[in-house]
N, CA, C and O of each residue as an XYZ file, in Angstrom:
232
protein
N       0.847     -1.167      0.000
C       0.000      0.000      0.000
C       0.896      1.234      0.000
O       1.355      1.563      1.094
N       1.255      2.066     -1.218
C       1.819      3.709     -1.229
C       1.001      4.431     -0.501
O      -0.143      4.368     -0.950
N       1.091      5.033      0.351
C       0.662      6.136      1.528
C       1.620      7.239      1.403
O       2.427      7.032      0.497
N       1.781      8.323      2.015
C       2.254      9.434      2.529
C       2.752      9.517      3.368
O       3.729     10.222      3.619
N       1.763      8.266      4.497
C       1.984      8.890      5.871
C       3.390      7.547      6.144
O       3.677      6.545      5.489
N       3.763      7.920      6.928
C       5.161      7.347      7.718
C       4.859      5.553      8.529
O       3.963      5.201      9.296
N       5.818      4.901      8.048
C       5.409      3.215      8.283
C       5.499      3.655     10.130
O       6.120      4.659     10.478
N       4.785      2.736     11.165
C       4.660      2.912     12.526
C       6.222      2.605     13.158
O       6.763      2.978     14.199
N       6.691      1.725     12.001
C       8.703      1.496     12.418
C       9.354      2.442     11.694
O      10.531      2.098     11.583
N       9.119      3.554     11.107
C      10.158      4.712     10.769
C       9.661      5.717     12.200
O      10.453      6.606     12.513
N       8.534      5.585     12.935
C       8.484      6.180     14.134
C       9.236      6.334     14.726
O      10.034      7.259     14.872
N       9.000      4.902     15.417
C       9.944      4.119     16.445
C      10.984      4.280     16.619
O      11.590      4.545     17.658
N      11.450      4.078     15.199
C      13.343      4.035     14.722
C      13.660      5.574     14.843
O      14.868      5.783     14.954
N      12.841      6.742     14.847
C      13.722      7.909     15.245
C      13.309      8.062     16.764
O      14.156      8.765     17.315
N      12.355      7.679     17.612
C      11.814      8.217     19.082
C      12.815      6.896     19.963
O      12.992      7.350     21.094
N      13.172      6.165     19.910
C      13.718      5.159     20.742
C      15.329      5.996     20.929
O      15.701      6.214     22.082
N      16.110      6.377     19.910
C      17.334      6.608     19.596
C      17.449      8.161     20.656
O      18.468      8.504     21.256
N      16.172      8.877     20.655
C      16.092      9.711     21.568
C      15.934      9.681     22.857
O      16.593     10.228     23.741
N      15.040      9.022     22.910
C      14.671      8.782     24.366
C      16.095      7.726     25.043
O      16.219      7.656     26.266
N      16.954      7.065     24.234
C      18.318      6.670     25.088
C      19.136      7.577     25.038
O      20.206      7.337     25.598
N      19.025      8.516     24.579
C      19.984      9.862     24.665
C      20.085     10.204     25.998
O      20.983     10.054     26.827
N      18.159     11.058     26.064
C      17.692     11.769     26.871
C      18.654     11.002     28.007
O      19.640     11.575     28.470
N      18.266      9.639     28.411
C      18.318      9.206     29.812
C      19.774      9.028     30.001
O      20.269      9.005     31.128
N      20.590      8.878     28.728
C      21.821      9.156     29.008
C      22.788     10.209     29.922
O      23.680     10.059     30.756
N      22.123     11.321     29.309
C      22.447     12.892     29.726
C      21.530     12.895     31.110
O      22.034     13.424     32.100
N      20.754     12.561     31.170
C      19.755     12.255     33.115
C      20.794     11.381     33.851
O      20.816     11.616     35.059
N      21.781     10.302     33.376
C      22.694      9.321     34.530
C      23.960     10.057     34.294
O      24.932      9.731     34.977
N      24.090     11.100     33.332
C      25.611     11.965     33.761
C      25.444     12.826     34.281
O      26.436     13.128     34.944
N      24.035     14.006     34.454
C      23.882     14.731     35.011
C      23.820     14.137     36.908
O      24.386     14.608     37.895
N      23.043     13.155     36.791
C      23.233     12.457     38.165
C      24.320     12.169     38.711
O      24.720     12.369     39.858
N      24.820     11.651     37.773
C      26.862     11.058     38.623
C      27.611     12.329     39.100
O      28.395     12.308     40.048
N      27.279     13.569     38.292
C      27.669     14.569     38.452
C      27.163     15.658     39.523
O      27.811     16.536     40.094
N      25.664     15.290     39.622
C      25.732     16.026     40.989
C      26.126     14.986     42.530
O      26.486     15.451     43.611
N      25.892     13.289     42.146
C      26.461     13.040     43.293
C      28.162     12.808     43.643
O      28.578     12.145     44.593
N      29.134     13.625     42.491
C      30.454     13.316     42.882
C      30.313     14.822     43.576
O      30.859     14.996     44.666
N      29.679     15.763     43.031
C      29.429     17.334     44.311
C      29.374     17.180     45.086
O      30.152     17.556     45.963
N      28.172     16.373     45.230
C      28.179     15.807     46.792
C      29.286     15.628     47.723
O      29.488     16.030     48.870
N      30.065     14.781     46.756
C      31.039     14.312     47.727
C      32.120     15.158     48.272
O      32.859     15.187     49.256
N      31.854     15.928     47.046
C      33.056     17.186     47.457
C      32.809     18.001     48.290
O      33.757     18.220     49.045
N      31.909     18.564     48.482
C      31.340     19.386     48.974
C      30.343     19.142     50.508
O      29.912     20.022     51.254
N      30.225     18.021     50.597
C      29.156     17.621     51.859
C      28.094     18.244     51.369
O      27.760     18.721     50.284
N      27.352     18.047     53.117
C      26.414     18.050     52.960
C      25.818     19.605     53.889
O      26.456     19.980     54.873
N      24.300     20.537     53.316
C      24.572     21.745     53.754
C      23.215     22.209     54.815
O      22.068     21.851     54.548
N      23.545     23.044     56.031
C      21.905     22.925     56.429
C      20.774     23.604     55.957
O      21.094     24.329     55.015
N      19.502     23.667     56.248
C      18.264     24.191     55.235
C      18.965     26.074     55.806
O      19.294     26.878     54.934
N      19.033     26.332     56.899
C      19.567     27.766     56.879
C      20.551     28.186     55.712
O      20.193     29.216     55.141
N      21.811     27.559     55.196
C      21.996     27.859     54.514
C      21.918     27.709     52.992
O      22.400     28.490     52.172
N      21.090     26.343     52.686
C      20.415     26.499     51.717
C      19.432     27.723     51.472
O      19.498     28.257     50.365
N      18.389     28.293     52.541
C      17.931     29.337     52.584
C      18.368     30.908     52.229
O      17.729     31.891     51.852
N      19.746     30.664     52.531
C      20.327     31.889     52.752
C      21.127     31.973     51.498
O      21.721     33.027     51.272
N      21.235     30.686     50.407
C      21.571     30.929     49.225
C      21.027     31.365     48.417
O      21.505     32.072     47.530
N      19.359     30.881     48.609
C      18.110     31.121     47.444
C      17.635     32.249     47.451
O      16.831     32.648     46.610
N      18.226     33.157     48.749
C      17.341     34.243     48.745
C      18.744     35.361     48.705
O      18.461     36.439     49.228
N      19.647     35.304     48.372
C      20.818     36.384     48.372
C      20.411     36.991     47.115
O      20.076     36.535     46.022
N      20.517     37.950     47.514
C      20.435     39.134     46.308
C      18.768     39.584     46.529
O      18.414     40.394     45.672
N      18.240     39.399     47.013
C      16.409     39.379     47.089
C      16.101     40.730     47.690
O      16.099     40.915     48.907
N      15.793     41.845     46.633
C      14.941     42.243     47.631
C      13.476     42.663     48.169
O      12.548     42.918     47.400
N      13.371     42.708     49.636
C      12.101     42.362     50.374
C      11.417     43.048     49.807
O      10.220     43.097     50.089
């Protein structure tokens, strides 16, 4: 059957190749914030607080 529209495996074959990208770049972004971690410890909510709000004003 000649159609127009796109076979359901020329889909597939470009959305799969993406979506292992995506999650690629999600487990380096992860390794990468937990080697911070390590460097850096760990911080209390005061000064998490006192980061988010520097520069703020009231």
């Amino acid at each position: 059957m000649a159609t127009d529209e796109p076979d359901e495996r020329d889909c597939d074959s470009r959305i799969m190749p993406e979506v292992d990208r995506r999650q690629e770049e999600v487990d380096k972004a992860l390794a990468a914030i937990h080697e911070l971690r390590k460097r850096t410890g760990r911080i209390t909510v005061g000064e998490l607080l006192s980061a988010r709000d520097e520069g703020r004003k009231y």
